[in-house]
N, C-alpha and C positions, 0 to 999 in steps of 0.2 A: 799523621805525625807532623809535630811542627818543627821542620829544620833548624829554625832561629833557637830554639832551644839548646842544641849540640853544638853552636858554637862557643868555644873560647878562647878569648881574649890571651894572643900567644906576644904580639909585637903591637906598636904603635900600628893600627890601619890591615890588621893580620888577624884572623881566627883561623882555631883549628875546628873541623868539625869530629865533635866524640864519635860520632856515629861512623862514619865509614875513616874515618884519618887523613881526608883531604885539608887540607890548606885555604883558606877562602881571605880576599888583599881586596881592600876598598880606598879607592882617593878619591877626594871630592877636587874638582876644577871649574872655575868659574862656576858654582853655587851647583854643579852637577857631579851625580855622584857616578862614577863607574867602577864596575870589581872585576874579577875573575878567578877562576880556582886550578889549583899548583897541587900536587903530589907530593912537592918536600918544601919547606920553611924557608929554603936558600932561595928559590924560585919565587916565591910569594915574597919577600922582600924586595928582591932583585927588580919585578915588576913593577913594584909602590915607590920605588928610587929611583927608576929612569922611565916613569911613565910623561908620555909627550904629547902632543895635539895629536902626532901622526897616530901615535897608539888610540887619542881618542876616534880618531876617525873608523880605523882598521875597527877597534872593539863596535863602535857603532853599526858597523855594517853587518860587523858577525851576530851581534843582538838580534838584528832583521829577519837573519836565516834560520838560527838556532832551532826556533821555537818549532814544535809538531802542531799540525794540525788535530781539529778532534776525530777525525778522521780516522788519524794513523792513530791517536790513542785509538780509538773502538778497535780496530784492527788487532792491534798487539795486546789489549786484555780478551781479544777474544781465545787468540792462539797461546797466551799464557795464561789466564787466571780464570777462564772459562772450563778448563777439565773438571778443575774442583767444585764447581758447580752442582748442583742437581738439574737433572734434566727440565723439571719444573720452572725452576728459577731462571734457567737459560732464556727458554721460551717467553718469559713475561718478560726480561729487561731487552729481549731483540724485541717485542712489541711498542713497548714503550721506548726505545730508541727510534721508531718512526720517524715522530717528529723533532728528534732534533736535526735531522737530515738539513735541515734549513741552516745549522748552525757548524755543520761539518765541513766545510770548506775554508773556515776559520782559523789562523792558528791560537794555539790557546791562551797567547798574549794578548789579543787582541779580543775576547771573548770578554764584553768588559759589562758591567752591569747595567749599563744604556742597551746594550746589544741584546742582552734577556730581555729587560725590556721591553724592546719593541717585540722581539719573538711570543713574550708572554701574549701581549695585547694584541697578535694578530691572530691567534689560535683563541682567546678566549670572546675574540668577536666573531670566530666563524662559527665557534660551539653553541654561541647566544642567536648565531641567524635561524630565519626558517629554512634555508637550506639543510641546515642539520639539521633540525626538527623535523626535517618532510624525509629526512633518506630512512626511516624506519626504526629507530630508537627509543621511539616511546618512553616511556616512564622512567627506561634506563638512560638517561641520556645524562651526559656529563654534568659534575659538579664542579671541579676544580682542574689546576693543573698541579696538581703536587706530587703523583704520581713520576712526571716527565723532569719535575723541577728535583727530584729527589732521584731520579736514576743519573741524572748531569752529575750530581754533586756525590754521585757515588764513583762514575768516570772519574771526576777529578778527585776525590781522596785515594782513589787508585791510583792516579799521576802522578800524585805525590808521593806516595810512597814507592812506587816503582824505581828499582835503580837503573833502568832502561833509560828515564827520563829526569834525574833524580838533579842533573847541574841548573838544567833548565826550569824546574820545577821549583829552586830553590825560593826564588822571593815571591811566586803569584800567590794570589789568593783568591777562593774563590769569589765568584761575581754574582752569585745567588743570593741576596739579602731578602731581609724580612717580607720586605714592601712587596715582592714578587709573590711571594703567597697572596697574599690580601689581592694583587691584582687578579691574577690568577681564578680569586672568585666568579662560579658560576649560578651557583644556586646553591641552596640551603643540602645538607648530605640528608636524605631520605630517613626517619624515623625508623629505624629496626632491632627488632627484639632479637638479642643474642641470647641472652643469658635462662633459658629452659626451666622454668621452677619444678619443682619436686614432682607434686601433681600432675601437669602437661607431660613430664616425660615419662608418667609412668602409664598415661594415657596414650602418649605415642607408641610406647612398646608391646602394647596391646593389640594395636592396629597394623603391627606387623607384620611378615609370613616368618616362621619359625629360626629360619639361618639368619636372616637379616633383625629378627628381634635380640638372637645370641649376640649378635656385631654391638649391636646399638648399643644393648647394656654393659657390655665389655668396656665400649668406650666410655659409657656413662660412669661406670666405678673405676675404670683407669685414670680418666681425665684426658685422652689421650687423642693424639691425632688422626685421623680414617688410616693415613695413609699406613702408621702403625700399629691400629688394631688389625687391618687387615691383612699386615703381614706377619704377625707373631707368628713362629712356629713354634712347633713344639719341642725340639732340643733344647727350647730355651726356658722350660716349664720341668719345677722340680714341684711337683706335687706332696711328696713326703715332707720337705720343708715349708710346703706353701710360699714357694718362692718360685714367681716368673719376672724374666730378665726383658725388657722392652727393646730390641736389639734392631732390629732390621727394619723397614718402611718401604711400603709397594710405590712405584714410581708407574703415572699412567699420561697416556700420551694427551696434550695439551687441548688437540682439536678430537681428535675419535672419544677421548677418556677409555681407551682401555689398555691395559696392561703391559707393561713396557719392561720392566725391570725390578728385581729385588735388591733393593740400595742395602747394602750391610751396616748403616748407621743409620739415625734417627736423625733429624733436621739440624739438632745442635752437635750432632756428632758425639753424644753421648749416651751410652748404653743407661738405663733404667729400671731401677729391682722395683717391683711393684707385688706388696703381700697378699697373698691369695686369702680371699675370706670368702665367708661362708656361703654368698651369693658366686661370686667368682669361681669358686670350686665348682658348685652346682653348673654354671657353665658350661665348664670343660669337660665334667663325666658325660655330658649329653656328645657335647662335639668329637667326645672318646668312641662314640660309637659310628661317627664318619671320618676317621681315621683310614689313612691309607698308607702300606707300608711303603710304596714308594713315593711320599708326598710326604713334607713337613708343614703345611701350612694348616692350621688350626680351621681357620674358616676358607672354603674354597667348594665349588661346583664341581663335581666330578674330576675332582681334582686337577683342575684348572684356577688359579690364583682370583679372584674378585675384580668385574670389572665396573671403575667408579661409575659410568656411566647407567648401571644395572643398582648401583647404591642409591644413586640418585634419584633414580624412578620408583625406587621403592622406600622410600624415605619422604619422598614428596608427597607422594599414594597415601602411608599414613598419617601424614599431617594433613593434608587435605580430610580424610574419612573423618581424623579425631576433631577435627577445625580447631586446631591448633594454632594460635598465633607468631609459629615461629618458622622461620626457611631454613635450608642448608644443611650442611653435616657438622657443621661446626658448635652449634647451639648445646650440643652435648657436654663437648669439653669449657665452652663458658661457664655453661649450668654448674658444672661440676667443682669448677676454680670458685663462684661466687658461694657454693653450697658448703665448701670446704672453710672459707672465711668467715662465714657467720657460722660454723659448729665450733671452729678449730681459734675465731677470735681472731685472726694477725695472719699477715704475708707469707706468714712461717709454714702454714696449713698451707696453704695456697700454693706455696713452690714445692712442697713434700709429695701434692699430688700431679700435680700438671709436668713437675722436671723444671720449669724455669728457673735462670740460672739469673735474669735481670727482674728485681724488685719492679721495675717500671712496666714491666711487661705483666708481672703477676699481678701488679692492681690493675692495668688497664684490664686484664679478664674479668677479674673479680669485684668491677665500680660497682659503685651504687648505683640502683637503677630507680625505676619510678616504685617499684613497689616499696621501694628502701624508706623513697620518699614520704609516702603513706603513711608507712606502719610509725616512723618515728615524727612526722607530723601531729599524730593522732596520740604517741606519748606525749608529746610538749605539750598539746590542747589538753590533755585530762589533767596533767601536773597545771598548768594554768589555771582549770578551774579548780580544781584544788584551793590552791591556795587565795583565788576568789572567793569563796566560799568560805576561807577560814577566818580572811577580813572581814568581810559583810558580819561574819558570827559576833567577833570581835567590839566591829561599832555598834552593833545591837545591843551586847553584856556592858558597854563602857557609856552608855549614856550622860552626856554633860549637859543638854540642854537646858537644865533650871539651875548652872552655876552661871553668876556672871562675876567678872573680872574685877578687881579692886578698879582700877581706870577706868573704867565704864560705872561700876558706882558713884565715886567720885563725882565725874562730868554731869550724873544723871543727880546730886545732890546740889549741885554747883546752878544746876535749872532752877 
């Protein structure tokens, strides 16, 4: 949120801010600006009319203090804004908070874009040593730091909007610019096939053992997330109407991957009717008959909920046996967004199945990929010759060569 925004303009050198009804008084003195913020209009005038050196000095000092370190932010989003969290998402942003360890002793005034900076360029010269190269990384090893640069900037749009920190917060900005990505650069991001063609996943489903083939194509006609296909239960499946509702998503622990919790929402926090057809029905009669009256979970081991780590081995298994060009669990529901786009034509298809709620997010599923490239290369090349072809006809039917030109008569009678 940008504070500058709520303010308005109430006295000479006086805003009020809309947003919470504080009072914000600014005088400038000798070419320097200093302000402060008041509770009522009398008090913010009051200050702007007998503000003095002594006040500049006092406010200077308090300037100094003010400010929290990033520190005490991490601190206090972890103990307020960390509940709402998923346990998944906890785990990646304490990971990626690592390294900004280096930049926590900081207060966030001073946290100035010189200071990324050097931060970026000392981390992205130790990623490029053979030091890191030799500690076992292999193939996976760092590309960028965008990651780390994009958890900072997610602290501080939480700063900013916290009213824990909301007076101090008012004029920073942050100190992550462009140029920090670019420095940031490590190497090129790894060529990888997300998006599953038609073919490949109907080859991968083949190559799977019977419970994890039903998961697979669940996800593949849901469009949906592991963590969702493998918690639908069944309360939430009306058969008669061919309507199942996408409600719930399995949460598994970051380092074992195995099963932690059944989150009562879906990532975006919003529930998902998804129309049961002909294939998807076929599904669920079969998983009807591993049903268990005291278990709600559609797919689950002896009625034990699915553990990712057991997805994963058997996911890999089939794409390895199929020689598959694609990794991960995820390829499903790419496949699914890009397959939806090119039947359904537009964005519209694309967010009807997957739930995406941001346009940017449902093409980034469903880009163009290289096959895209191909097939409509290979139209422009036949529409080219085409109409190559219709020229050359042309000059052949329109032959002029034994017409010559009145001017060229002329000059050639003038010899």
């Amino acid at each position: 949120m940008n504070f500058r925004k709520n303010l308005k303009r109430v006295s000479t050198g006086v805003y009020k801010n809309t947003a919470t009804g504080n009072f914000f008084a600014e005088k400038r003195v000798k070419g320097k600006l200093y302000n402060k913020t008041f509770n009522n209009l009398y008090d913010a005038k009051k200050w702007r009319k007998n503000f003095s050196l002594l006040d500049m000095i006092k406010t200077s000092q308090e300037s100094e203090k003010k400010f929290s370190t990033l520190k005490n932010v991490w601190s206090s989003m972890q103990k307020n804004h960390f509940p709402t969290l998923a346990t998944s998402t906890k785990a990646i942003w304490q990971r990626r908070y690592v390294y900004l360890k280096d930049l926590e002793h900081l207060a966030m005034d001073k946290i100035t874009p010189s200071k990324i900076t050097i931060w970026v360029n000392k981390w992205t010269q130790y990623f490029k040593s053979k030091e890191y190269k030799n500690s076992g990384r292999g193939n996976a090893g760092r590309c960028n730091m965008n990651n780390e640069l994009n958890m900072f900037v997610t602290i501080f749009n939480w700063y900013k909007e916290s009213e824990e920190f909301e007076q101090e917060a008012l004029h920073l900005t942050c100190p992550v610019k462009r140029k920090h990505r670019k420095l940031g650069f490590i190497k090129p991001v790894p060529d990888k096939k997300k998006q599953i063609d038609l073919n490949h996943a109907f080859t991968f489903f083949e190559n799977l053992k019977p419970l994890y083939k039903d998961l697979a194509m669940m996800q593949f006609f849901c469009a949906g997330r592991i963590g969702e296909i493998a918690g639908i239960q069944w309360s939430n499946i009306d058969l008669e109407n061919r309507r199942m509702v996408i409600r719930h998503t399995c949460i598994w622990c970051m380092s074992h991957k195995t099963f932690i919790e059944l989150k009562p929402f879906p990532k975006n926090r919003e529930a998902r009717p998804v129309y049961i057809t002909d294939e998807i029905l076929e599904i669920l009669k079969r998983r009807k008959a591993f049903k268990l009256d005291d278990n709600d979970f559609v797919f689950h081991v002896d009625g034990k909920p699915l553990n990712y780590c057991t997805i994963q081995i058997n996911y890999r298994a089939a794409q390895r046996k199929g020689n598959i060009p694609y990794s991960g669990t995820h390829i499903l529901r790419h496949g699914m967004a890009k397959l939806a786009r090119q039947v359904g034509g537009g964005l519209d298809a694309v967010i009807a199945m997957t739930g995406h709620k941001d346009l940017k997010l449902a093409d980034h599923y469903s880009k163009c990929d290289e096959s895209d490239q191909k097939e409509f290369s290979q139209k422009i090349m036949r529409h080219i010759r085409l109409e190559m072809n219709t020229d050359s006809y042309e000059r052949e039917n329109d032959d002029t060569s034994n017409i010559i030109s009145l001017s060229a008569f002329k000059n050639a009678m003038n010899k």
